[in-house]
BATOR-23025 format. One record per residue: residue in three letters; x negated, y negated, z of N, C-alpha, C in turn. Coordinates in steps of 0.001 Angstrom, whole numbers, plus 524288, in hexadecimal, padded with zeros to 5 digits. Example, Ala and Ser with C-alpha at 12.3 -4.5 7.8 and 13.67 -1.06 7.14 Angstrom:
2
ALA7CC7A8163A81E787CFF48119481E787CC7080CE481E78SER7CDCE808CA81BA87CA9A8042481BE47CD9C7FFE281EBE
! end
This chain:
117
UNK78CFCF2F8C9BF1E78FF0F34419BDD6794B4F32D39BA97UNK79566F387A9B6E079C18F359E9B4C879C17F3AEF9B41BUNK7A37AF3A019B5AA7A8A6F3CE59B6E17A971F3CFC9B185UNK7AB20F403F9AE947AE58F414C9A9F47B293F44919A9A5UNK7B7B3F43FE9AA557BCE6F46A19A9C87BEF8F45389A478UNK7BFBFF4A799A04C7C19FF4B6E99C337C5B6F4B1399C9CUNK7CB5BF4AF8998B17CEBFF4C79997387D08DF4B87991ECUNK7D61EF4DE8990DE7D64EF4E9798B2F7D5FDF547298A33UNK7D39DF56EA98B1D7D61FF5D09988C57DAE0F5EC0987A9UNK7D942F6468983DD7DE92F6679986337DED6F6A3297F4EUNK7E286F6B4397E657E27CF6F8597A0D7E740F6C4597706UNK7E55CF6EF5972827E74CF6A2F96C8D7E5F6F6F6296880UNK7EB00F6EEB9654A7E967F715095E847E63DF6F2395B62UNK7E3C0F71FF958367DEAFF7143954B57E20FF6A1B951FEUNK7DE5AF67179518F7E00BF62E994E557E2D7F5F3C95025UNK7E2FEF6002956217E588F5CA195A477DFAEF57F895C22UNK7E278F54D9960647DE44F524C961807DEE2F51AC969B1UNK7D9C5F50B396ABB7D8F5F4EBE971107D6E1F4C1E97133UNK7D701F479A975C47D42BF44F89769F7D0C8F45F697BFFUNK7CC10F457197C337CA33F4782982797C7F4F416F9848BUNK7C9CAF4006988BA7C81DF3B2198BC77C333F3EA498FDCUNK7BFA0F3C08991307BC52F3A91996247BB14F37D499879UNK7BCEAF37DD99E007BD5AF32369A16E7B8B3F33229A4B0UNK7B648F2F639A6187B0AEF2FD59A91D7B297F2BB29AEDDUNK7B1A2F2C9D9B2F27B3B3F29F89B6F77AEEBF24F59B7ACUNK7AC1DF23699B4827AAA6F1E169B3D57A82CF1E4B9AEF8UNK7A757F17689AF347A76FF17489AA027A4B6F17F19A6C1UNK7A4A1F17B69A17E7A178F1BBD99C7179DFAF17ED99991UNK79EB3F117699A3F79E40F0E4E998C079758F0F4699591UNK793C2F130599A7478F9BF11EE99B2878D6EF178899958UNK790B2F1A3F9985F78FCCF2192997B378D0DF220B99295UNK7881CF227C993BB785D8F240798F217894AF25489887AUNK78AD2F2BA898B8A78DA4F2DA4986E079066F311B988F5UNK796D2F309A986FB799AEF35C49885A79DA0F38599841BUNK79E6DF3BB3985D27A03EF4034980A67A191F445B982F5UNK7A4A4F47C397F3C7A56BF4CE797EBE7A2C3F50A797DDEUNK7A35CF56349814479F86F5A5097F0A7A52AF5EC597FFCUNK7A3D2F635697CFD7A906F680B97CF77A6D9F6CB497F15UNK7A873F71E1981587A7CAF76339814A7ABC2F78E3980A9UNK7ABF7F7C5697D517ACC8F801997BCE7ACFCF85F497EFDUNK7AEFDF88FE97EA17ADE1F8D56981F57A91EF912997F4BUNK7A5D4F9230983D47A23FF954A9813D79E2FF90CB97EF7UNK79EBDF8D3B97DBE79AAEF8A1F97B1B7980FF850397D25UNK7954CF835997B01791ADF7ECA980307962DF79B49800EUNK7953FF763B981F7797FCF703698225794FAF6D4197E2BUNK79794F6BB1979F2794E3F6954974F27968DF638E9752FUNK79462F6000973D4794EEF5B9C971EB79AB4F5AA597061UNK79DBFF57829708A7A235F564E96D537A0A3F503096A94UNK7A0CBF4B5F96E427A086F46AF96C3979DBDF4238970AFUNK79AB2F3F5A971427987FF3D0A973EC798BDF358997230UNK79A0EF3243975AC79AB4F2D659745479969F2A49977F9UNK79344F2750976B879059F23E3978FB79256F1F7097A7BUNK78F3BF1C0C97FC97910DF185E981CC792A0F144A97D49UNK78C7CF15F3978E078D3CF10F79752978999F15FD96F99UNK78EBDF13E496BB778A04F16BA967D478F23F1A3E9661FUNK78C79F1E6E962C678FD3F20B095FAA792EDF2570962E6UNK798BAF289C96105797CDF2F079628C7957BF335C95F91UNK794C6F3969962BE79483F3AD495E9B7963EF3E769612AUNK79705F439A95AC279C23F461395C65798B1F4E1495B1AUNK79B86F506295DBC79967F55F5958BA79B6CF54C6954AFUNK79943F5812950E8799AFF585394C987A177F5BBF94C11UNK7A16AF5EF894F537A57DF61D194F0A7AB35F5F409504DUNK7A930F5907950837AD60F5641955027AEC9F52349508EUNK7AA03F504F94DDC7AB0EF4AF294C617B015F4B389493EUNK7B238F45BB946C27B6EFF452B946347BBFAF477094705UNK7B980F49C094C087C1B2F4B0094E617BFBEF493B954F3UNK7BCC8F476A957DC7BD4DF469095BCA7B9B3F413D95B2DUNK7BB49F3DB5961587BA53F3A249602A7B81CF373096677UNK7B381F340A965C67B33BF34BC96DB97B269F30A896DF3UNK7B479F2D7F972827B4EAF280F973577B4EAF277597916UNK7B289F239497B877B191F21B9980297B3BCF1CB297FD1UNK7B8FEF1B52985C17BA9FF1740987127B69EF155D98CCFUNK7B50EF11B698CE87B133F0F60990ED7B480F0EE599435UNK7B923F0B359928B7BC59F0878998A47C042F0BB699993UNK7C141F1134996707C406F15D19992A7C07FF1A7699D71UNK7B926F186B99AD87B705F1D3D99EC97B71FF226099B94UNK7BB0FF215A997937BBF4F2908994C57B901F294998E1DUNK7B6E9F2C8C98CE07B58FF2E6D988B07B8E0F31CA98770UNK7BCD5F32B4981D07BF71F353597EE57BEABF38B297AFBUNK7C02FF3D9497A097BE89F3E5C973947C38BF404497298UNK7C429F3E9B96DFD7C903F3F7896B237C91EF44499684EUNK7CBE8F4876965FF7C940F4CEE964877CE65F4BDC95EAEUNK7CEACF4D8E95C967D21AF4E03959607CF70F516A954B8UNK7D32CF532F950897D3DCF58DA94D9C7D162F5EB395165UNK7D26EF5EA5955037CFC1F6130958737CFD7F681D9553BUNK7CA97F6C419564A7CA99F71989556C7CAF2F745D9597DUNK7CB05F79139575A7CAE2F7CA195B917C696F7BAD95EB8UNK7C1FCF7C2195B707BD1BF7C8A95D317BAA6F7831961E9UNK7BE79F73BD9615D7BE66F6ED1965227BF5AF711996AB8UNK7C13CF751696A8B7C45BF781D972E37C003F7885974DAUNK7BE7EF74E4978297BAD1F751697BDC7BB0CF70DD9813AUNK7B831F73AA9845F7B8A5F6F3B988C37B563F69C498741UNK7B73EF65D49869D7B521F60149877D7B203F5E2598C7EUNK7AE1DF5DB398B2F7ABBDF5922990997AA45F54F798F08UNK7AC56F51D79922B7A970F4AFF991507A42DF4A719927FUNK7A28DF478D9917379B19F46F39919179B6DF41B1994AAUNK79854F4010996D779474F3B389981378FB0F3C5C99A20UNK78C29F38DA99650786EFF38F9997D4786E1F325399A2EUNK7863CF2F0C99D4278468F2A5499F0177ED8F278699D68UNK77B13F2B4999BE1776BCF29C7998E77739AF2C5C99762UNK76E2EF2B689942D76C69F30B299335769C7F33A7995E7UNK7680CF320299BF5765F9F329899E7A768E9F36A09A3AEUNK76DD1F35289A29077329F38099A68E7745DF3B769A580UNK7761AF3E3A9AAD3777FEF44629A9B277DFFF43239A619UNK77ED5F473D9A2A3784B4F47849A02E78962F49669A45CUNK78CCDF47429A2F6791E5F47C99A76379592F4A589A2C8UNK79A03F4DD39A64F79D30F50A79A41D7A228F50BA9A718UNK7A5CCF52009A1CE7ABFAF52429A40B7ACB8F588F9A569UNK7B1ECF59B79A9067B315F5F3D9A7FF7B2F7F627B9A4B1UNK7B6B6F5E779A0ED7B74BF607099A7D7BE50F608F99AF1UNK7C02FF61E59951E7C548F627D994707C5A8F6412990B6UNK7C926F6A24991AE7CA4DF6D8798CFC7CB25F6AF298960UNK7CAFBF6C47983787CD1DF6A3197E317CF85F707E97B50UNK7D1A5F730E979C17D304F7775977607D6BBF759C972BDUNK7D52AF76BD96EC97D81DF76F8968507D877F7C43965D5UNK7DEC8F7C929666D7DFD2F811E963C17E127F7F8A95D1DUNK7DEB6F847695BA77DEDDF8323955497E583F868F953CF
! end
């Protein structure tokens, strides 16, 4: 099983930046793949950015070059950095881990993000 507690939210003007940490209460060393997904109100939980044990990330299309997702092993936390942020970015964040491809996906609470333009 894995625990995932977000933080990092919080509300920012258009063109500001956040960073969102996810700490997993053991370690990630071995986690398949973990990442970000968003919701929106009214709308499904979409993809944001995903970054494998080993291997490349990848990002939406709507994301690439202003956010940025990185996993520290000997912190346990996966990060994404958000910067030139839009309006359209205000959504709840959840952290992802999948452990393999074979494993159920694990999830964080989530943590507001809101950008006023």
């Amino acid at each position: 099983q894995v625990q995932l507690v977000e933080s990092g939210g919080g509300s920012v003007q258009a063109g500001g930046s956040l960073r969102l940490s996810c700490a997993s209460a053991r370690s990630i060393c071995t986690i398949n793949v973990m990442g970000w997904y968003r919701q929106a109100p009214g709308k499904q939980r979409d993809l944001v950015a995903t970054i494998p044990s080993a291997g490349s990330t990848n990002y939406a299309d709507s994301v690439k070059g202003r956010f940025t997702i990185s996993r520290d092993n000997a912190k346990k936390t996966v990060y994404l950095q958000m910067n030139s942020l839009k309006s359209e970015d205000t959504a709840v964040y959840y952290c992802y881990a999948r452990p393999s491809i074979v494993s159920s996906a694990y999830w964080g609470q989530g943590t507001q993000v809101t950008v006023s333009s």
